[in-house]
Each structure stands twice: as C-alpha cells, then as structure tokens.
C-alpha positions as CSV (number, residue, x, y, z in Angstrom):
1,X,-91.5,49.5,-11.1
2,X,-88.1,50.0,-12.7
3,X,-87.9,47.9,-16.3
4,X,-84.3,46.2,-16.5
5,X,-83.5,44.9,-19.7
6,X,-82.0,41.5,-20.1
7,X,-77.9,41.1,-20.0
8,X,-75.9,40.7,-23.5
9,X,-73.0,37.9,-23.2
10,X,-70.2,38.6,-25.4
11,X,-68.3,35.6,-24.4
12,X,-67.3,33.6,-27.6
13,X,-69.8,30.3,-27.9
14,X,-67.9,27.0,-27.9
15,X,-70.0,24.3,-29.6
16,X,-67.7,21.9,-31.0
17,X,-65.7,19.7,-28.8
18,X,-62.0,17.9,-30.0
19,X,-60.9,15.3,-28.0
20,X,-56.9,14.6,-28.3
21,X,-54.2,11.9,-27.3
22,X,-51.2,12.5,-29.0
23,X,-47.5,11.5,-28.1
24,X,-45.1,12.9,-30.4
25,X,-43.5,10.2,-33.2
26,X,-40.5,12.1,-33.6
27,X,-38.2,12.8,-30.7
28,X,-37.0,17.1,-31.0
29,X,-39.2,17.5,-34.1
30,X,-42.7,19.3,-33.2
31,X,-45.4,18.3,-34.2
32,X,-49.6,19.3,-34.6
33,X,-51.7,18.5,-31.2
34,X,-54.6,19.6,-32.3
35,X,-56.4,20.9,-35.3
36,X,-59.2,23.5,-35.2
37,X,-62.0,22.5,-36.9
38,X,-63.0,24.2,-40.5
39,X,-64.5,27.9,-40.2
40,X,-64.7,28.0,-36.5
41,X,-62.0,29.2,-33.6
42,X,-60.5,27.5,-30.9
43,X,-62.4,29.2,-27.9
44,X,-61.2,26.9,-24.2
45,X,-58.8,24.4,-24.1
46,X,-58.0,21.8,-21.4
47,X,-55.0,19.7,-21.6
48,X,-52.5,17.6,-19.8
49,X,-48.5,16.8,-20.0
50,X,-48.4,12.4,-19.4
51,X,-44.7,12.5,-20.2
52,X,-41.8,11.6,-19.9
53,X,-40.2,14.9,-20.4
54,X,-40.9,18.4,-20.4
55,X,-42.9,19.1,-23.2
56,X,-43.7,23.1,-25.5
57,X,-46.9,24.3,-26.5
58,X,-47.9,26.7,-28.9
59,X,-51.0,28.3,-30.6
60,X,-51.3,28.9,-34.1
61,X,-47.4,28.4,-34.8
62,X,-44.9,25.4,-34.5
63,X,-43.8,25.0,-31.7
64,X,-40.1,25.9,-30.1
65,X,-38.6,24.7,-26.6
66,X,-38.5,28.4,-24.9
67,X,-42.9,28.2,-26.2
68,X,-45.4,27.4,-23.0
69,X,-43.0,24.9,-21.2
70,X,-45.2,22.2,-19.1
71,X,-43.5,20.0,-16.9
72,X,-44.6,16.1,-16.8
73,X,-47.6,16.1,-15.2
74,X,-48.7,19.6,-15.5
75,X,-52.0,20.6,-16.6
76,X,-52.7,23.9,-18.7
77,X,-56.9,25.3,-18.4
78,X,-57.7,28.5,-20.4
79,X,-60.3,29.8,-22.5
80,X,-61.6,33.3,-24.3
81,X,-59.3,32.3,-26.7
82,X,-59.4,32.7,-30.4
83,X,-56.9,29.8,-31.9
84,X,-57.6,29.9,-35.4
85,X,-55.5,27.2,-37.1
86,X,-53.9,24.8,-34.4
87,X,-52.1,23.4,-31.4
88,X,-48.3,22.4,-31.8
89,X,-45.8,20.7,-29.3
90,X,-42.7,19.6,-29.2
91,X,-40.3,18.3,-26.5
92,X,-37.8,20.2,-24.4
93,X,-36.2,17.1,-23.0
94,X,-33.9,15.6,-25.4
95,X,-34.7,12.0,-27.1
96,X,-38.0,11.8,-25.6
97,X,-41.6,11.0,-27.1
98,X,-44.1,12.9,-24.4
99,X,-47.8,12.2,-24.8
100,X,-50.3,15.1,-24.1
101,X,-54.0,14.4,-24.4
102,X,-56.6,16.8,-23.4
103,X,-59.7,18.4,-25.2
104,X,-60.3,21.8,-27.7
105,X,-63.4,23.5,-27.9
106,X,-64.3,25.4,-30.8
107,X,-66.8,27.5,-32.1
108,X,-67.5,30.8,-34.0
C-alpha cells in the first residue's frame, strides 16, 4: 500500500480580523479606510461602496480617482493579498462624502 504524505498549504494565514465603517470627512481629499495591523499583512478583504458617489480604492498608497473605481453599491471580495501598510479611498464624484464599510483580514 502506496504511503502518501500529507499536503503542504502555502496559502497566507489570516488570523486577525478589522472591521471598518468609514465615510470620508472631507469631500475630493482621500483618506485611510483601513489600517493594517502592526507586523502582520493584509491577506482577504471584503468590502462595500454605501454611497452616494462613485468612490477610489487603493492598497498601500493614497488614493487617486483613475485607482479601483466602485460604483455606489458595488462590492469588491479578494484575497492572497499582501497589503502591508493600508487601505485609502477617495471620491470620484465631486462634493460628495461616500461611506464604505467592510472587513480586513490580516495575518503573517
């Protein structure tokens, strides 16, 4: 009888979980979504666009309009990611305060 030998998963652990609910304070200024905890990495991220307006995301930079546009009521799902620092987002409709609120989860 053959002997097989037990699988290896390589797929980052996420132990730490970062609830968020943030609408942005200042209309066409970006601002932080999300921190990433001390000494770990952002690893699967769920999140969702409330509106009003279109709103920017981006990972480990501040955020611009032509980032990863979501449209009011859009919702962005991804993980295997390695985010070291942060979440940023900032509106691409004009005068508007969006709120996004979602979850990060983070671990070595």
């Amino acid at each position: 009888m053959p002997i097989n030998p037990r699988p290896t998963f390589n797929f980052p652990f996420a132990d730490t979980s970062t609830p968020f609910d943030v609408t942005l304070a200042v209309p066409d200024t970006a601002e932080d979504l999300v921190t990433v905890p001390g000494g770990k990495k952002g690893r699967a991220i769920s999140l969702v666009n409330e509106g009003p307006g279109t709103v920017a995301i981006a990972f480990d930079v501040t955020a611009i309009v032509t980032d990863l546009v979501l449209e009011p009521g859009d919702t962005y799902d991804d993980q295997n990611l390695e985010i070291a620092t942060k979440l940023s987002f900032i509106n691409v409709t004009a005068a508007v305060s969006p709120r996004v609120h979602g979850i990060l989860w983070s671990g070595d």
